[in-house]
C-alpha positions in Angstrom: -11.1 58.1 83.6 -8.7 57.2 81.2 -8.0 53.0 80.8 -5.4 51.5 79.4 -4.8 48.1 77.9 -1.5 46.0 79.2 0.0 46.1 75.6 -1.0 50.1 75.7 1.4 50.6 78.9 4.2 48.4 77.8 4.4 49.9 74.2 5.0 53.3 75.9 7.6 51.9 78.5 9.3 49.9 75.6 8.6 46.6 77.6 6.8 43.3 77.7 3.6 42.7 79.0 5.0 40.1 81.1 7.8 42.4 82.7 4.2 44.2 83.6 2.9 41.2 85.3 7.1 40.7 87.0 6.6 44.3 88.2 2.9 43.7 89.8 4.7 40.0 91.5 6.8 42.3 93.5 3.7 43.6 94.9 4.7 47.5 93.9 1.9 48.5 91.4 -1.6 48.5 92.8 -4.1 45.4 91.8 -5.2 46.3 88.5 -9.3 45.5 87.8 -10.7 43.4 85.2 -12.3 44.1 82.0 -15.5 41.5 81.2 -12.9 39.6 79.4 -10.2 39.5 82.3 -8.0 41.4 80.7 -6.0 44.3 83.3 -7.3 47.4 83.2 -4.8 49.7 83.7 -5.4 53.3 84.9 -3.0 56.8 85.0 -2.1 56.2 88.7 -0.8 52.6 87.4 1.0 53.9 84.7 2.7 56.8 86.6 4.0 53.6 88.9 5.1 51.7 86.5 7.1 54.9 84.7 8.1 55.5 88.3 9.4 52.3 89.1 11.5 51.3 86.0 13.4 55.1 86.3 13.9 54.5 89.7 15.0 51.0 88.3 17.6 52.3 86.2 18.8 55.2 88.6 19.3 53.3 91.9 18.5 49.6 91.1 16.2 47.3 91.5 16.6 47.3 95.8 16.2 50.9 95.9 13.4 50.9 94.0 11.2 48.4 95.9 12.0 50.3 99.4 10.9 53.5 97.4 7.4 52.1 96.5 6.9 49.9 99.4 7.4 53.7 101.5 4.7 55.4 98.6 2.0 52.8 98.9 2.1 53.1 102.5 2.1 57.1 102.1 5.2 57.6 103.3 6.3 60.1 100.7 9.0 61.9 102.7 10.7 58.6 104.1 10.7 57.7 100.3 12.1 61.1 99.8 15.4 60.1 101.9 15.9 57.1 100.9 16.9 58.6 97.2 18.5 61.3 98.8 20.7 59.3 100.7 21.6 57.4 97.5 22.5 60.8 95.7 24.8 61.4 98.8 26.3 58.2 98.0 27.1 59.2 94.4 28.3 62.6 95.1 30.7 61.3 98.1 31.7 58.7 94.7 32.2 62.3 92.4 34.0 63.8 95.3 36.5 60.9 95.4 37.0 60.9 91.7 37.6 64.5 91.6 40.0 63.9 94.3 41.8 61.4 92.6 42.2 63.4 88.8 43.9 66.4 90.9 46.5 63.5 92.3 47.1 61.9 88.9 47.5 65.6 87.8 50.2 66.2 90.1 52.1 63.7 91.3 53.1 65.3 94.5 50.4 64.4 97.1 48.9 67.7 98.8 49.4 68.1 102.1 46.7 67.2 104.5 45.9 70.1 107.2 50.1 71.6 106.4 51.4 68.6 106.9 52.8 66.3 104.0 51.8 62.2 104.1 54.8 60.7 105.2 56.9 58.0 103.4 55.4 55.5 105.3 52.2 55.0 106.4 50.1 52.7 108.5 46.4 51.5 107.8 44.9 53.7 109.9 46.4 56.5 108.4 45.6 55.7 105.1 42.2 55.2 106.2 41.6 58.3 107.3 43.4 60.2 104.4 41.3 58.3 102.0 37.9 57.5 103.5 38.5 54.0 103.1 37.9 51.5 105.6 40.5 49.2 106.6 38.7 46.0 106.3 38.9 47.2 102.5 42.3 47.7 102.3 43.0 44.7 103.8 40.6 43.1 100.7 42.4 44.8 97.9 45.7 43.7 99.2 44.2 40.1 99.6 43.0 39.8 96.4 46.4 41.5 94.7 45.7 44.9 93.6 48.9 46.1 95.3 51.5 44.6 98.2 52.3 47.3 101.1 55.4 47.4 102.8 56.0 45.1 106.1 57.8 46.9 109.0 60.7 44.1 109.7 60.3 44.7 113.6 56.5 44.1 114.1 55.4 42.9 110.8 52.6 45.4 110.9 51.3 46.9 106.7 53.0 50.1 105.9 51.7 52.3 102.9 53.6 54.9 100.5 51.7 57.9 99.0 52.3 55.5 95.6 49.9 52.9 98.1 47.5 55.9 98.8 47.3 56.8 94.9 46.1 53.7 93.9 43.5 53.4 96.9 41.7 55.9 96.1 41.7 54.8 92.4 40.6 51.4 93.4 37.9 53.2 95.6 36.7 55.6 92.7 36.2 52.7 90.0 34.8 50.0 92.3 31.4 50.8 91.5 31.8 52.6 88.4 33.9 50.9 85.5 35.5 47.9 86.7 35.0 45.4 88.7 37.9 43.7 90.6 38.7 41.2 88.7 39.6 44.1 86.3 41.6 46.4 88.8 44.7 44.4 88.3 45.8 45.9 84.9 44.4 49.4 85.9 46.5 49.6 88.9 49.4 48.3 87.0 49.2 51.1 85.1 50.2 53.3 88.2 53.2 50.8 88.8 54.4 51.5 85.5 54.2 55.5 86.1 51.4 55.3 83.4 49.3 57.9 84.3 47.9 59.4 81.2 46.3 55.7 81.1 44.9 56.0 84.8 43.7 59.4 84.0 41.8 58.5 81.1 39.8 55.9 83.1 39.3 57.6 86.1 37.6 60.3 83.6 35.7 57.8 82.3 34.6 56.8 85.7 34.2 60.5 85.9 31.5 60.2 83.2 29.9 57.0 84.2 29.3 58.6 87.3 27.8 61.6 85.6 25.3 59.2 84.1 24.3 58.0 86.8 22.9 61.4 88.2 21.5 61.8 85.5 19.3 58.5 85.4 18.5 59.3 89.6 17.5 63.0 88.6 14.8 61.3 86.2 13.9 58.6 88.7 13.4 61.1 91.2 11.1 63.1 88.7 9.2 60.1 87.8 8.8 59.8 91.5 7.1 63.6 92.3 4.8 62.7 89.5 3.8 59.6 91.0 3.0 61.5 94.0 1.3 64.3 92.7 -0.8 61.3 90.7 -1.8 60.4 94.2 -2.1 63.6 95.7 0.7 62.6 98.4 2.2 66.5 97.4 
């Protein structure tokens, strides 16, 4: 049985010993045994949980990541199976959205929603439902200034333009990609000021961002089959 030395693991995984010792306080890397001279001893299945947890790390956070291992050590390999896969639904319902919104920047015209075009004005609800966006976060956005709807003079209730709907779903592509709020302001501007080449370019840099984060959950979720196979879970 191959052992390896703290430094030996950390110097492959481009870390600190002590960020070993932070990983095995969160109680997600088996008890490691001790040499005559109390040094860790650190063996394949530990490093295969240690590669495993700083991918998964780095593809879905750290949050993620401790549900993923609590489920393995338990031997719950398909529960830890959906919890990633529901995070790549997450992220593709994020791409969807994004691709959604480059087709509207590319045309300014809205399309037409089951042959029927948005109207002029809109209420929340049917913005919500357009977008996918919960009202309770419209209602946020507004709040903290990222645009000002319309107020119908006889019952003072929010009414939306397809100009509204535009930059909602812009504000819901970037939120967890590029900016964060405090940043939306001169983004969404942009839109205001019939910018669009600008919004384009960062919604397909969002685009790309996005991308990247596939591609750092693909490898997480690779890192987590060979952590099974290492424990003959699959």
């Amino acid at each position: 049985m191959t052992l390896y030395r703290p430094i030996d693991i950390a110097r492959e995984l481009k870390i600190s010993t002590s960020a070993l010792r932070h990983y095995e306080s969160w109680g997600l890397v088996p008890e490691p045994e001790r040499g005559d001279n109390g040094y860790r001893l650190y063996t394949e299945v530990h490093l295969a949980y240690f590669r495993c947890l700083r991918a998964l790390f780095f593809g879905f956070g750290s949050d993620v990541a401790r549900t993923v291992l609590h489920h393995i050590q338990k031997q719950e390999m398909d529960a830890a199976f959906w919890v990633v896969n529901h995070q790549q639904s997450l992220l593709y319902e994020e791409k969807v959205t994004a691709d959604h919104t480059l087709k509207l920047l590319e045309n300014m015209e809205l399309p037409s929603i089951q042959q029927t075009k948005l109207k002029k004005y809109m209420r929340i609800g049917e913005v919500a439902d357009f977008t996918g966006v919960n009202p309770s976060a419209i209602r946020h956005w507004e709040k903290e200034g990222l645009f000002t709807s319309v107020r119908n003079p006889e019952n003072g209730y929010r009414l939306f333009t397809p100009t509204h709907v535009r930059k909602i779903l812009l504000i819901h592509t970037l939120r967890n990609t590029v900016y964060f709020l405090d940043h939306m302001k001169e983004y969404v501007n942009a839109i205001e000021q019939q910018s669009v080449g600008q919004a384009k370019r960062v919604t397909e840099n969002a685009v790309l961002q996005i991308n990247e984060r596939l591609r750092k959950q693909v490898t997480g979720i690779y890192e987590l089959v060979a952590l099974c196979r290492q424990l003959e879970l699959m």
